[in-house]
RODO-2510 file (C-alpha; in nm, 4 decimals, decimal comma):
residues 169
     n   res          X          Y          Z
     1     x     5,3941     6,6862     8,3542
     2     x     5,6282     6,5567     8,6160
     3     x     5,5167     6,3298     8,8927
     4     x     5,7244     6,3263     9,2449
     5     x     5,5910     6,0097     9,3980
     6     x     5,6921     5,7801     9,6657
     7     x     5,8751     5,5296     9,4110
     8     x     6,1148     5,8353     9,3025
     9     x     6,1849     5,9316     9,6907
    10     x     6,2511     5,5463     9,8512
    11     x     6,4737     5,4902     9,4963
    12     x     6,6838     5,8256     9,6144
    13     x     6,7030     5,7135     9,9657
    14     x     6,8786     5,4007     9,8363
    15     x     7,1100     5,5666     9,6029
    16     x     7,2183     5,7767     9,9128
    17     x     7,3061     5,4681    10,1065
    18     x     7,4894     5,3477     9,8475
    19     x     7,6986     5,7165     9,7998
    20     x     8,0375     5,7355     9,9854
    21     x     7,8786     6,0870    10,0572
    22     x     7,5674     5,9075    10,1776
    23     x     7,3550     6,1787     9,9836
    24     x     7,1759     6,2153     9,6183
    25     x     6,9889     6,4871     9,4645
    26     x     6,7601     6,4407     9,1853
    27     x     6,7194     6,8026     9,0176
    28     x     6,3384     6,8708     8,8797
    29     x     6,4705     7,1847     8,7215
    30     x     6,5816     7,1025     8,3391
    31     x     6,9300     7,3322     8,3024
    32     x     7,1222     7,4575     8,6466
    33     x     7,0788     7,7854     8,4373
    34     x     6,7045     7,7233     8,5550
    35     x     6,6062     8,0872     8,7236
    36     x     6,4031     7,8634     9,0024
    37     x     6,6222     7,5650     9,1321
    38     x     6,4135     7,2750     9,2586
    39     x     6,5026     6,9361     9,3500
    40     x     6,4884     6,6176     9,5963
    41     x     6,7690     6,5717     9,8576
    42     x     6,7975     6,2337     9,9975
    43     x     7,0510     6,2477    10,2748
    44     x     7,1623     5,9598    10,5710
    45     x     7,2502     5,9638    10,8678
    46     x     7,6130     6,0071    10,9117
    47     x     7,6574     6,2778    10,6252
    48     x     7,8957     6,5778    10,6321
    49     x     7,6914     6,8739    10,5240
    50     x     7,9803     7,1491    10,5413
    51     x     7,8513     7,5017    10,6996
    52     x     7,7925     7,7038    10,3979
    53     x     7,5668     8,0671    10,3018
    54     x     7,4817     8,1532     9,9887
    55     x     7,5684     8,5920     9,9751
    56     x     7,6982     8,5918     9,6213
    57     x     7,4824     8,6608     9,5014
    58     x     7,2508     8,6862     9,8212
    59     x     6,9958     8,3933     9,8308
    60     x     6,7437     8,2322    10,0462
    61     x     6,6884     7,8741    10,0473
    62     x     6,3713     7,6309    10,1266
    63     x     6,3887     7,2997    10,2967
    64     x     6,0550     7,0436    10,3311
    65     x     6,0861     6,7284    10,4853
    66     x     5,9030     6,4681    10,3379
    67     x     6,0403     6,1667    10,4496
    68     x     6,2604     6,1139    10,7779
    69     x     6,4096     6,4276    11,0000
    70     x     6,6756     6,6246    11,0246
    71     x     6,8252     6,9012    11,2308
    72     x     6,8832     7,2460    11,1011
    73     x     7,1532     7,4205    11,2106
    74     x     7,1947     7,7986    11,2064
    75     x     7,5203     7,9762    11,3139
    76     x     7,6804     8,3349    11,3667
    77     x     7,9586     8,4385    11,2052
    78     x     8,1982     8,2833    11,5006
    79     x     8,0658     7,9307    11,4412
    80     x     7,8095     7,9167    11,7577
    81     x     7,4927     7,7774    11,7014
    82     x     7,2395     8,0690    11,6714
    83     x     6,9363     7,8584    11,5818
    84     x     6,8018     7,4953    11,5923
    85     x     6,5133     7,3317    11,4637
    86     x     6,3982     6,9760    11,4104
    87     x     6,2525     6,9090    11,0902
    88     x     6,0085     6,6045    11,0635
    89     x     5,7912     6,4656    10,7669
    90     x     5,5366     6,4160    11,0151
    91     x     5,5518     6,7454    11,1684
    92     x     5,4727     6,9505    11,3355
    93     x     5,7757     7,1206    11,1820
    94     x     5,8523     6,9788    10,8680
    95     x     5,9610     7,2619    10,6831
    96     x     6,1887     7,5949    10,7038
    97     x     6,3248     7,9118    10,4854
    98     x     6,6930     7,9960    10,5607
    99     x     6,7326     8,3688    10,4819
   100     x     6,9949     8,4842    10,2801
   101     x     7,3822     8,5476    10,3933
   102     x     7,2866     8,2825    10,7300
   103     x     7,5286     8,0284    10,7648
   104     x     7,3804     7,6734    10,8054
   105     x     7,4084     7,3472    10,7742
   106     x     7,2138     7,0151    10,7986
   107     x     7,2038     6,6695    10,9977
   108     x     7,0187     6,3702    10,8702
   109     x     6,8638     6,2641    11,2112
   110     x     6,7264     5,9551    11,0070
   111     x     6,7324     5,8453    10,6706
   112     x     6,5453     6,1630    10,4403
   113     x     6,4728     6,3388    10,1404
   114     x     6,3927     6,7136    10,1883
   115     x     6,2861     6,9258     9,8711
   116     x     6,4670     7,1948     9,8409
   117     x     6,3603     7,5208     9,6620
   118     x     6,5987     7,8709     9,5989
   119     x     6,7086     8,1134     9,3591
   120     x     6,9270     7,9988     9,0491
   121     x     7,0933     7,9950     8,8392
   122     x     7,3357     7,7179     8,9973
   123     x     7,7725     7,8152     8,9343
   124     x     7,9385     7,5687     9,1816
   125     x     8,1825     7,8654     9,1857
   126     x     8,0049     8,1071     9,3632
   127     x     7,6843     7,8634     9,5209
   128     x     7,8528     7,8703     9,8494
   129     x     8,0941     8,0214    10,1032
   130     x     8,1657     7,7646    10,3557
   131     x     8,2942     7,8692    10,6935
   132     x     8,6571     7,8764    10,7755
   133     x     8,5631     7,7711    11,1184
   134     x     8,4533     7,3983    10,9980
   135     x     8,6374     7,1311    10,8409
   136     x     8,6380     7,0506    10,4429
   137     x     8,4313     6,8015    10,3187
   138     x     8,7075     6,4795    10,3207
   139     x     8,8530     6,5819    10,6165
   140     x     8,8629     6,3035    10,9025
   141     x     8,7079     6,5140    11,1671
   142     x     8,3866     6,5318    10,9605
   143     x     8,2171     6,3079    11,1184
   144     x     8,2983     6,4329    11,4533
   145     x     8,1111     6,7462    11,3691
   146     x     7,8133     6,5348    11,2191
   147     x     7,8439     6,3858    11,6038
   148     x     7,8049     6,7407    11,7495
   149     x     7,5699     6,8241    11,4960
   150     x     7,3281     6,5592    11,6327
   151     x     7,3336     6,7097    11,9940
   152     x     7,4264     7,0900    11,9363
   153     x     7,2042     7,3476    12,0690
   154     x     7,1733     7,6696    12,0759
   155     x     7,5266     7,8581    12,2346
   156     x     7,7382     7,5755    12,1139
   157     x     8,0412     7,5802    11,9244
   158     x     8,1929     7,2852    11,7402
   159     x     8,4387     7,1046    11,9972
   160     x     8,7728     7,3010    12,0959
   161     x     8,9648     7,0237    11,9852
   162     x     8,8533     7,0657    11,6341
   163     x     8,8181     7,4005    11,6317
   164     x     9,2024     7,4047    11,7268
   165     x     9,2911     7,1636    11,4484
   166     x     9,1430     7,4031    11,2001
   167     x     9,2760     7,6695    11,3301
   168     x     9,6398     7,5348    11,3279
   169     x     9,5837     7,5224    10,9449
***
């Protein structure tokens, strides 16, 4: 049997403090061959999360809050926000299913570990497609986005003037 406990989640809260990515995952699945991928995401505020889908092959993914809030972002294929929605421990949203082929991306709106639940097996080569329209993990406009994360709403696009930095890539 494994237990998930409170000792487990405040332990992976303080790992991700101490990350220069200011997240850390601890994976209940055994193998990333698992068929079912399962595992804790502690995440702080100030974290990149890079707008990403998962279409190869197609796959949903399952986000629960237990501890802290975040922002879910949901975006068309241009980059504009198409959905947002708060996600708190304490509710009364605390939980949400991103279908599969939507781009999206996080925000830690406090310190918090979600549990996250989709479809393996894991291949960091095909996991992902991250948008073209957003910078790379790294890059030093990242946390301007995690900025506009905080505050974007629906309609919004990420700020023309780093929009037109990627786009003079």
């Amino acid at each position: 049997m494994k237990l998930l406990d409170n000792e487990t989640v405040t332990a992976l809260l303080a790992a991700a403090a101490d990350s220069p990515r200011l997240r850390a995952n601890h994976n209940i699945h055994p193998v990333l061959e698992d068929p079912v991928q399962r595992f804790f995401n502690a995440m702080q505020p100030g974290t990149y999360v890079r707008p990403h889908r998962h279409s190869t092959p197609p796959r949903w993914e399952l986000f629960v809050v237990l501890r802290g809030a975040m922002a879910l972002l949901v975006f068309d294929d241009s980059g504009r926000v198409a959905e947002r929605q708060e996600l708190k421990a304490e509710g009364p949203v605390f939980g949400a299913e991103v279908e599969a082929g939507r781009w999206h991306a996080l925000v830690a709106l406090q310190p918090s570990v979600l549990f996250e639940l989709k479809q393996g097996p894991y291949s960091a080569l095909t996991d992902k497609d991250f948008a073209s329209w957003a910078p790379a993990e790294g890059e030093a406009n990242c946390a301007a986005v995690v900025r506009w994360y905080e505050q974007a709403r629906v309609g919004d696009r990420i700020p023309a003037g780093i929009e037109s930095h990627l786009q003079s890539k």
